[in-house]
C-alpha positions as CSV (number, residue, x, y, z in Angstrom):
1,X,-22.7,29.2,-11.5
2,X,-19.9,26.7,-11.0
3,X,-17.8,25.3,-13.3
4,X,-19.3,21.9,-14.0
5,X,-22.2,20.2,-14.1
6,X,-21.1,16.7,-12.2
7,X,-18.6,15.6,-10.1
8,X,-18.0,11.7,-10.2
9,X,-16.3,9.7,-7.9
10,X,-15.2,5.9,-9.1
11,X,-14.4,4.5,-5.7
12,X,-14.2,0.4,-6.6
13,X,-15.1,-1.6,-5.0
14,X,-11.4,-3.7,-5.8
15,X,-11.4,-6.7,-7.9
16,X,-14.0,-5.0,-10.3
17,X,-11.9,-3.9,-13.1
18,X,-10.5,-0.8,-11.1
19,X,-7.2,-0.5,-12.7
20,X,-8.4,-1.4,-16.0
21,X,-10.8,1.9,-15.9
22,X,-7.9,4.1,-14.4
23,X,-5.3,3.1,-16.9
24,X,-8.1,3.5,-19.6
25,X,-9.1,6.9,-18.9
26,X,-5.7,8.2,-18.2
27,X,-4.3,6.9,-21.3
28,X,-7.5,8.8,-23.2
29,X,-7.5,12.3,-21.0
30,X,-6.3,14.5,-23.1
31,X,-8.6,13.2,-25.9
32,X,-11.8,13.4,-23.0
33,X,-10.6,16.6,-22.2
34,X,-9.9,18.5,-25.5
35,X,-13.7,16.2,-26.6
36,X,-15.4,18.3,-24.1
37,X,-16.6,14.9,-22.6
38,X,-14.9,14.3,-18.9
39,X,-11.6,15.9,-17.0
40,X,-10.2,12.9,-15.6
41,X,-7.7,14.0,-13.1
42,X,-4.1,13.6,-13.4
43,X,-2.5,10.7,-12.4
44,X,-4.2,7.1,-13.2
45,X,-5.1,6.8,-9.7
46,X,-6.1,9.5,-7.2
47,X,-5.1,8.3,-4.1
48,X,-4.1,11.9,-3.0
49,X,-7.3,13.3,-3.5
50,X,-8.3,11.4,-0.3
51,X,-5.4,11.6,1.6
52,X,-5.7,15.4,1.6
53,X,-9.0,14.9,3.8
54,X,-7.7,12.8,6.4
55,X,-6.9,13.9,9.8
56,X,-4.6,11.3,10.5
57,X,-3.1,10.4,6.4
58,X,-0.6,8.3,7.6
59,X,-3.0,5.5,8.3
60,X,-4.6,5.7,5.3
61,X,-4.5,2.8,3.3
62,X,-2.3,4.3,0.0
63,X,0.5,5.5,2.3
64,X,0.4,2.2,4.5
65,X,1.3,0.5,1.7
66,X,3.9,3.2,0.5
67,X,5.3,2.8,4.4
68,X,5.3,6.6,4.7
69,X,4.4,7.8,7.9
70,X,5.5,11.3,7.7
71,X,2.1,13.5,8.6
72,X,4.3,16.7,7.3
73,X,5.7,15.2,4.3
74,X,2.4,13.6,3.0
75,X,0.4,17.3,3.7
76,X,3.3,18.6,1.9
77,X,2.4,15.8,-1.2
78,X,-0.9,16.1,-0.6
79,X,-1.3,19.7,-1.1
80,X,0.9,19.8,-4.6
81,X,-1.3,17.6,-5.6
82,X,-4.0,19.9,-5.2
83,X,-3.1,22.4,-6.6
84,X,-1.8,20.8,-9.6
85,X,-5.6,19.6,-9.9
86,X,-6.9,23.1,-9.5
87,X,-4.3,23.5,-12.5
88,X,-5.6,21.0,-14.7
89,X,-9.5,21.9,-13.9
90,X,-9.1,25.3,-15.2
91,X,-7.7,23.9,-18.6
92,X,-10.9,21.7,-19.1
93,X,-13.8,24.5,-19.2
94,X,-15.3,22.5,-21.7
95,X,-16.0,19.9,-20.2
96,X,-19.3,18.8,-17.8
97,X,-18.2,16.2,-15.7
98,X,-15.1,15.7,-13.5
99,X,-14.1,12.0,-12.5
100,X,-11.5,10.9,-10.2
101,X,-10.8,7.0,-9.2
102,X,-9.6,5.2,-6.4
103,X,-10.4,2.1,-4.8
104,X,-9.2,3.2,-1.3
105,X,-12.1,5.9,-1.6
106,X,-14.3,3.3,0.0
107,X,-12.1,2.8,3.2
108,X,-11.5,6.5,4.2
109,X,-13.1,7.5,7.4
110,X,-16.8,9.5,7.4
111,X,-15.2,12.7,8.0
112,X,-12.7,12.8,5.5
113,X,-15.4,11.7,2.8
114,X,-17.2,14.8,4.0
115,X,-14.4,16.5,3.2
116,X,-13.8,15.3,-0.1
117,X,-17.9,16.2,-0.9
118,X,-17.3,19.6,0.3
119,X,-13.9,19.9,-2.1
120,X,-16.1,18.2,-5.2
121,X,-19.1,20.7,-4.8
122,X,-17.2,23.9,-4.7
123,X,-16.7,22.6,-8.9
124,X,-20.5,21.3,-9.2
125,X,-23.7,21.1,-7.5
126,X,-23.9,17.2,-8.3
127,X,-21.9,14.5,-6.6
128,X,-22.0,10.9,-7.3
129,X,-20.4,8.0,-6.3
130,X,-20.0,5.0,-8.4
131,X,-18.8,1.3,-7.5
132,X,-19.0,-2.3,-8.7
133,X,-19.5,-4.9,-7.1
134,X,-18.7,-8.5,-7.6
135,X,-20.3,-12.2,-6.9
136,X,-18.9,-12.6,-3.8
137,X,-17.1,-16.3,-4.5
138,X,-15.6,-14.8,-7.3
139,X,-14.6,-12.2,-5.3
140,X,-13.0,-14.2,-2.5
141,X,-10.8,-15.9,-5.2
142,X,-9.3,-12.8,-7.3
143,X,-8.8,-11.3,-3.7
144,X,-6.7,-14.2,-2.1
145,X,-4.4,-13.8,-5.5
146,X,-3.8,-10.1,-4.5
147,X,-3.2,-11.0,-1.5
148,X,-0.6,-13.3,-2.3
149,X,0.7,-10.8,-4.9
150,X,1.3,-7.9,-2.0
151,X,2.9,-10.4,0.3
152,X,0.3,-11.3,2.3
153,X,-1.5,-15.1,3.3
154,X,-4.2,-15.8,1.0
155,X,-6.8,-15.4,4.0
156,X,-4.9,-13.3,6.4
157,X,-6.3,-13.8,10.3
158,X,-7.6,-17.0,9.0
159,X,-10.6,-14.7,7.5
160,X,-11.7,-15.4,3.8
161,X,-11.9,-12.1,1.7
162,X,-15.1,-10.4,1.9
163,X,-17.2,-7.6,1.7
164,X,-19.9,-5.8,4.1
165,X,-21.8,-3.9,1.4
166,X,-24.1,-2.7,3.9
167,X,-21.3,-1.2,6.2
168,X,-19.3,0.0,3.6
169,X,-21.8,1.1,1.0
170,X,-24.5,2.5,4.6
171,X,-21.3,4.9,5.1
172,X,-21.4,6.1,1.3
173,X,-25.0,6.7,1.5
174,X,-25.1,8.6,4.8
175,X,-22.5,11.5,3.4
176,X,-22.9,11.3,0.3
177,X,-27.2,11.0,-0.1
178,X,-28.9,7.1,-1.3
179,X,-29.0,9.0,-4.7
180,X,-26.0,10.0,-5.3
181,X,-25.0,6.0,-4.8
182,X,-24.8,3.7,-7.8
183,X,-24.2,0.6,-7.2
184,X,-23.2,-1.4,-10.7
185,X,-23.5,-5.3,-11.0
186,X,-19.4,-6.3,-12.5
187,X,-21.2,-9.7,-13.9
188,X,-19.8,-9.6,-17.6
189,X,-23.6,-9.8,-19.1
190,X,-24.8,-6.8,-16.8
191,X,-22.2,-4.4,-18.6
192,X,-22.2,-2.3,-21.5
193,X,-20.8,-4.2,-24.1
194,X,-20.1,-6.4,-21.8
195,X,-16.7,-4.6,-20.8
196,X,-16.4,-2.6,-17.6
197,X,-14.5,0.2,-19.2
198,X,-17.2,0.7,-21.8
199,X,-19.8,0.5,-19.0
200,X,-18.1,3.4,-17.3
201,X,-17.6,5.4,-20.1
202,X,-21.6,5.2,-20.8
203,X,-22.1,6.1,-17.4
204,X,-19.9,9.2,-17.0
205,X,-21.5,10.3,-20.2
206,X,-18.5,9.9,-22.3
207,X,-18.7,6.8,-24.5
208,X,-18.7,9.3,-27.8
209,X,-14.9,8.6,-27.2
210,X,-15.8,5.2,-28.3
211,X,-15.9,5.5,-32.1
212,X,-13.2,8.3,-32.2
213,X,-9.5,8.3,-33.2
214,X,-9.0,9.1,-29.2
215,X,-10.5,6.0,-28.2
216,X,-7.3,3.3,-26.8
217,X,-8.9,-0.3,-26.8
218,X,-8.7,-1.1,-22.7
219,X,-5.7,-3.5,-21.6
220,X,-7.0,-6.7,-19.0
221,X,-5.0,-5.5,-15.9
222,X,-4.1,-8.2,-13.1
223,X,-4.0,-11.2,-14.9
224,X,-5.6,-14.2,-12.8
225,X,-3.3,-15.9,-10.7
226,X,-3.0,-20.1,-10.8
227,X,-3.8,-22.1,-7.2
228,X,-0.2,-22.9,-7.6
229,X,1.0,-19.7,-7.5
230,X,-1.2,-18.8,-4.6
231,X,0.0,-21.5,-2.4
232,X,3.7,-21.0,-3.0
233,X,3.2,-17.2,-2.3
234,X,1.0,-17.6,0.4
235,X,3.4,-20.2,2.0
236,X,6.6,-17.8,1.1
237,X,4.6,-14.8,2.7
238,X,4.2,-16.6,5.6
239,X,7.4,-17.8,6.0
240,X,8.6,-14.5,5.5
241,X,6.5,-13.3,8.1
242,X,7.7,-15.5,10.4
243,X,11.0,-15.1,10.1
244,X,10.6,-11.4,11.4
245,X,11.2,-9.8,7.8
246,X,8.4,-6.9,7.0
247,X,8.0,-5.6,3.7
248,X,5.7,-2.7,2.3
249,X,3.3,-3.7,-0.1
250,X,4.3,-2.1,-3.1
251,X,8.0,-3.6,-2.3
252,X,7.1,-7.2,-2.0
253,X,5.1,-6.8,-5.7
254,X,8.2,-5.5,-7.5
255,X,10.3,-7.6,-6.2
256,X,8.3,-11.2,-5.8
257,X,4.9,-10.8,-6.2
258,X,4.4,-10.6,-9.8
259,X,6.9,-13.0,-10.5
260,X,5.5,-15.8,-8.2
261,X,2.1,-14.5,-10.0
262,X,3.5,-15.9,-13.5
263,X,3.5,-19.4,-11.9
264,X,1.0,-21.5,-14.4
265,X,-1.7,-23.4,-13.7
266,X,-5.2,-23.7,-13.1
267,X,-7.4,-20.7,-11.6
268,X,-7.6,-20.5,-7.6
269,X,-10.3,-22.3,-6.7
270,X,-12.0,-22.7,-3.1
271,X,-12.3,-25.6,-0.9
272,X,-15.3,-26.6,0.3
273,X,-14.7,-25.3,3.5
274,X,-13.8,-22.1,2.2
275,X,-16.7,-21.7,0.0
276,X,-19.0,-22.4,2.6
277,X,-17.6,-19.8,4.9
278,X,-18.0,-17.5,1.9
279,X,-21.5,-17.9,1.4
280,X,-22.2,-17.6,5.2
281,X,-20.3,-14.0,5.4
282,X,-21.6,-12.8,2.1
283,X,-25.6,-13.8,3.2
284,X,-26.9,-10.2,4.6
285,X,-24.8,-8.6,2.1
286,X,-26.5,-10.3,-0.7
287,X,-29.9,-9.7,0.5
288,X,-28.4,-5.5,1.4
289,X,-28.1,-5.6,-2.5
290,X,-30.7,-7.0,-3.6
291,X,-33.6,-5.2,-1.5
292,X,-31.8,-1.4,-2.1
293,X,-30.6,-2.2,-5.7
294,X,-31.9,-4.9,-6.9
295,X,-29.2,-6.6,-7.9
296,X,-28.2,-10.4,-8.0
297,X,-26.0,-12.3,-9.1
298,X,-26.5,-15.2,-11.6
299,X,-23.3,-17.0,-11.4
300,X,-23.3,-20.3,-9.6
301,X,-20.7,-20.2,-6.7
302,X,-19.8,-24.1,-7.9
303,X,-17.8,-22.3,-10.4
304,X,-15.3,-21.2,-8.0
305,X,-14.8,-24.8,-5.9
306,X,-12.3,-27.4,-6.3
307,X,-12.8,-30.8,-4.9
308,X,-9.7,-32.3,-6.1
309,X,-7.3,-32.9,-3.0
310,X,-4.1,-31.1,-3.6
311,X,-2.5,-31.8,-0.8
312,X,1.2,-33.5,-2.0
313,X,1.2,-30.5,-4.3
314,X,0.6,-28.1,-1.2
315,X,3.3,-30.4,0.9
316,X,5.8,-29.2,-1.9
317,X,4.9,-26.1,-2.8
318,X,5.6,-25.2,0.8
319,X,8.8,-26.7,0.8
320,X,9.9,-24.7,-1.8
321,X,8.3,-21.6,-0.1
322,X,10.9,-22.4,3.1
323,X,14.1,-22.3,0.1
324,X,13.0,-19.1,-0.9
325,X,12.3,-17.6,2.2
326,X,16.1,-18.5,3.4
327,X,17.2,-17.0,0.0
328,X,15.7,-13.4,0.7
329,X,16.2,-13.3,3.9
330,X,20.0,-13.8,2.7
331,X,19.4,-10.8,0.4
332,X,18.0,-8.7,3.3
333,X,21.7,-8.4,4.4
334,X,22.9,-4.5,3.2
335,X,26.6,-5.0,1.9
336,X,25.9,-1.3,0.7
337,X,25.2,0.4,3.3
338,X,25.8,4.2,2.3
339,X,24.9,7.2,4.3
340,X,26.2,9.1,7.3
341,X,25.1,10.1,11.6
342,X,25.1,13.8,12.3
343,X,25.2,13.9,16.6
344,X,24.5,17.1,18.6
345,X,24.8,17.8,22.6
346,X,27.8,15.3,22.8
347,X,30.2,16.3,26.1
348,X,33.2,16.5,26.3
349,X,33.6,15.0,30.1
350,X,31.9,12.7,32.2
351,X,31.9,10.3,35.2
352,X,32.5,6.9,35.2
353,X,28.8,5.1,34.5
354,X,27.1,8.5,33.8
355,X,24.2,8.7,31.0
356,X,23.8,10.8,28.9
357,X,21.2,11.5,26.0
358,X,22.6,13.0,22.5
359,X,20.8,13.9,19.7
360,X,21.4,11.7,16.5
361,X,20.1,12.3,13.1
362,X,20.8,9.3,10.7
363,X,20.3,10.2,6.8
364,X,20.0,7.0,4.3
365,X,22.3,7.5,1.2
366,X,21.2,4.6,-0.2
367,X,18.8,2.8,-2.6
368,X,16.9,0.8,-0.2
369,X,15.2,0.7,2.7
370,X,16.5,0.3,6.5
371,X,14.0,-1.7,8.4
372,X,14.5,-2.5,12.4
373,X,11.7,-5.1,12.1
374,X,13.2,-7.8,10.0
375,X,15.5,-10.9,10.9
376,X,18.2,-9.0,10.7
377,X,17.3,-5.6,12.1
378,X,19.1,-2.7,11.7
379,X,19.6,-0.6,14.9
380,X,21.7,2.8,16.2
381,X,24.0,1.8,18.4
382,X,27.2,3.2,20.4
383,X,31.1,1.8,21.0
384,X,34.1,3.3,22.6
385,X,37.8,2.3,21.6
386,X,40.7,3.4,24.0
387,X,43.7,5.4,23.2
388,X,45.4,2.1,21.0
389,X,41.9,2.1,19.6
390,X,40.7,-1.2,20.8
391,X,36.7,-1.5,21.1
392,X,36.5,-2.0,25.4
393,X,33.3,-1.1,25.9
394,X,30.0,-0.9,23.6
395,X,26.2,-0.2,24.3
396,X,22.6,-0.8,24.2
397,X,20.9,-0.6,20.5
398,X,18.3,1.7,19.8
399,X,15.9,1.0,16.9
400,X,14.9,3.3,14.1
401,X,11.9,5.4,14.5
402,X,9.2,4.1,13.1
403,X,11.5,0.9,12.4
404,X,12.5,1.9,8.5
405,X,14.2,4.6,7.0
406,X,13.5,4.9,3.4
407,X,15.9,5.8,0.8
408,X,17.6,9.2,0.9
409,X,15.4,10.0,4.0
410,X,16.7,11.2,7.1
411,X,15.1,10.5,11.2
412,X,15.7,11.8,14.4
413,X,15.6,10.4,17.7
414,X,17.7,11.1,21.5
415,X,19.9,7.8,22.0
416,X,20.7,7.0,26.0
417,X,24.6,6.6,26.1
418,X,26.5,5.7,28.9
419,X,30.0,6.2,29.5
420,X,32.7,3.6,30.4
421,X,33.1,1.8,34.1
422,X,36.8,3.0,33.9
423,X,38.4,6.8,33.8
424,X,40.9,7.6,31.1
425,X,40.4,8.6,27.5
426,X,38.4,7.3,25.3
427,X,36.8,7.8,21.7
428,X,32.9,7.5,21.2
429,X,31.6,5.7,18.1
430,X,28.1,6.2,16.9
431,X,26.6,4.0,14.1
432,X,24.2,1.7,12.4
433,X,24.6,-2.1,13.1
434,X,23.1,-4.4,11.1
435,X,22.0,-7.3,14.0
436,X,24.1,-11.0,13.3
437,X,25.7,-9.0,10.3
438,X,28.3,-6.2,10.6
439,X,28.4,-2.4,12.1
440,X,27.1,-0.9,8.9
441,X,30.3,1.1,8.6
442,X,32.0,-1.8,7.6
443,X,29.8,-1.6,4.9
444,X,29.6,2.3,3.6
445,X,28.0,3.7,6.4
446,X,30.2,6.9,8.4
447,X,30.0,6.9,11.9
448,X,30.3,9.4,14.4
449,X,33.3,9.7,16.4
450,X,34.4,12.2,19.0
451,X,36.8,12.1,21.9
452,X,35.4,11.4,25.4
453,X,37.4,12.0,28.4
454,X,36.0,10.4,31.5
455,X,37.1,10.4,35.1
């Protein structure tokens, strides 16, 4: 007999009160727990749980967004992780029904869903899958705001946000069985008690918490953004973009999305235009949910439409977006650049014009992240100063693999060197150069230096 009765897997879809049922149940595990009513695995989120399955985890969309593309590292992760569940399972004998959450549960590829069925039934016969899903013009709007807030255009590609239920939820079905699928209407009058949390609860099995001292009233999470906001962050983004400067995800949020979020003004609205390219994307979905699941949805998508022209407002908004993007990109210029180059299979002697590869391993002692892919790229490169130690020669610039290097983090690559036109004595310097800045150990950064005799 296995150890529970359920296994339930909240997988979105996004922009359906996600976080707010993560934080929620995390904030109220050990009361589920110790209740006897759920095991809600550690963490808030559980994006591990489906990174463990994937073949190739560093395109998964969790460490994408981390910018960690490490496979040995994130099995590493991945595989604590596990075993720290294992951990907490065995503590929660009491209870029926496990539940783990992530939105990015939706977006893993067939095979590793299979494997994540095959992990959930070695702890219970039954397996389901729950998501909400949302009218899609409402959608489209609190989409383009997260967008904006992870430093993306509001519509990136020129494509309005938008989901293919019968792709996405087709894939659920065919690993994971059409009845083990529910599908939940997010409409506020389709809930219990009209709160997604509370509707979750009920349908894990668990809302006894409710009227217990255990029970913490749910937080809102992701406050709406205003159309203001949304065109100044869309602009910046794009400026940013444009101006060659990359930055993760999760980066971009801490450090401007949720502050260009707290910009006032009304709700993001749609243009006619957009609105109507909404409804044409959403159309077979739509009918998908109605004829497996009868749901529909009652709000009218002339909610969600602004017919008021805004352009002046855009005109400056964007202005304002170019200001800002000059400031960061000033602020993308490392004046701190601490951390050292370890070199092996240097010689001693060579020819005049020989190559020669050499083993560098640079290791970031820093707080932030190295990036090759920005405006101001940072690259290894190689210099010789003669016997007075004047630079005479210098050479070609190799970027960093995978073009960042995150903090305290080390990479590896072979760097082509090739030795001066003219014999004599010379020292070889090997460094970091911050392009149209400064060599980087002008800044903190200790370079590599060994004598090089050449004839």
């Amino acid at each position: 007999m296995k150890q529970f009765k359920q296994v339930i897997l909240h997988v979105g879809t996004d922009k359906t009160g996600s976080t707010s049922i993560q934080k929620a149940l995390g904030s109220m595990r050990e009361g589920l727990r110790k209740r006897g009513l759920a095991a809600y695995l550690p963490g808030d989120v559980h994006p591990m749980l489906g990174s463990a399955f994937c073949e190739e985890p560093e395109s998964y969309i969790f460490n994408r967004n981390l910018g960690i593309t490490d496979r040995s590292k994130i099995q590493a992760r991945d595989q604590r992780y596990l075993a720290e569940v294992e951990a907490f399972l065995k503590t929660a004998q009491d209870s029926d029904t496990v539940v783990a959450s992530y939105e990015g549960f939706m977006h893993l590829p067939e095979e590793a869903q299979q494997g994540m069925l095959r992990w959930a039934r070695r702890y219970a016969d039954t397996v389901i899958v729950v998501l909400y899903v949302r009218q899609p013009h409402s959608y489209a709007v609190s989409a383009m705001g997260q967008n904006v807030r992870s430093g993306k255009e509001p519509c990136p590609n020129g494509r309005i946000p938008a989901h293919n239920f019968p792709e996405k939820i087709g894939r659920l079905i065919k690993v994971f069985g059409r009845d083990a699928v529910v599908v939940r209407n997010f409409e506020v009058d389709q809930l219990v008690g009209q709160d997604v949390v509370t509707d979750f609860l009920h349908l894990v099995g668990a809302e006894a918490i409710i009227d217990s001292p255990d029970f913490i009233p749910p937080e809102r999470a992701n406050q709406g953004m205003s159309g203001r906001a949304m065109t100044l962050g869309g602009a910046f983004a794009k400026a940013l973009l444009d101006a060659g400067v990359r930055i993760p995800p999760n980066e971009y949020q801490r450090r401007y999305g949720g502050a260009i979020a707290e910009l006032p003004g009304p709700s993001i609205k749609l243009t006619p235009e957009q609105a109507e390219a909404v409804t044409q994307v959403s159309r077979a979905g739509l009918d998908y949910l109605k004829s497996e699941f009868g749901i529909t949805f009652k709000t009218s998508p002339d909610k969600y439409i602004n017919l008021e022209d805004m352009s002046a407002e855009n005109t400056l908004l964007q202005q304002v977006a170019t200001v800002m993007t000059e400031i960061a990109c000033k602020q993308f210029l490392l004046e701190n650049a601490f951390g050292h180059v370890e070199v092996e299979n240097v010689v001693a002697e060579t020819r005049t014009g020989a190559e020669f590869k050499v083993g560098v391993t640079v290791l970031n002692e820093s707080s932030v992240l190295w990036q090759s892919s920005n405006s101001n790229p940072i690259n290894i490169g190689y210099r010789y100063r003669d016997s007075a130690g004047k630079v005479v020669a210098g050479g070609g610039r190799a970027p960093l693999p995978n073009a960042r290097l995150r903090p305290q983090d080390k990479c590896r690559l072979d760097l082509k060197v090739k030795a001066p036109k003219a014999p004599g004595d010379y020292t070889l310097e090997i460094s970091l150069v911050q392009e149209h800045h400064a060599w980087l150990d002008q800044k903190g950064f200790t370079r590599y230096t060994t004598p090089l005799r050449v004839s």
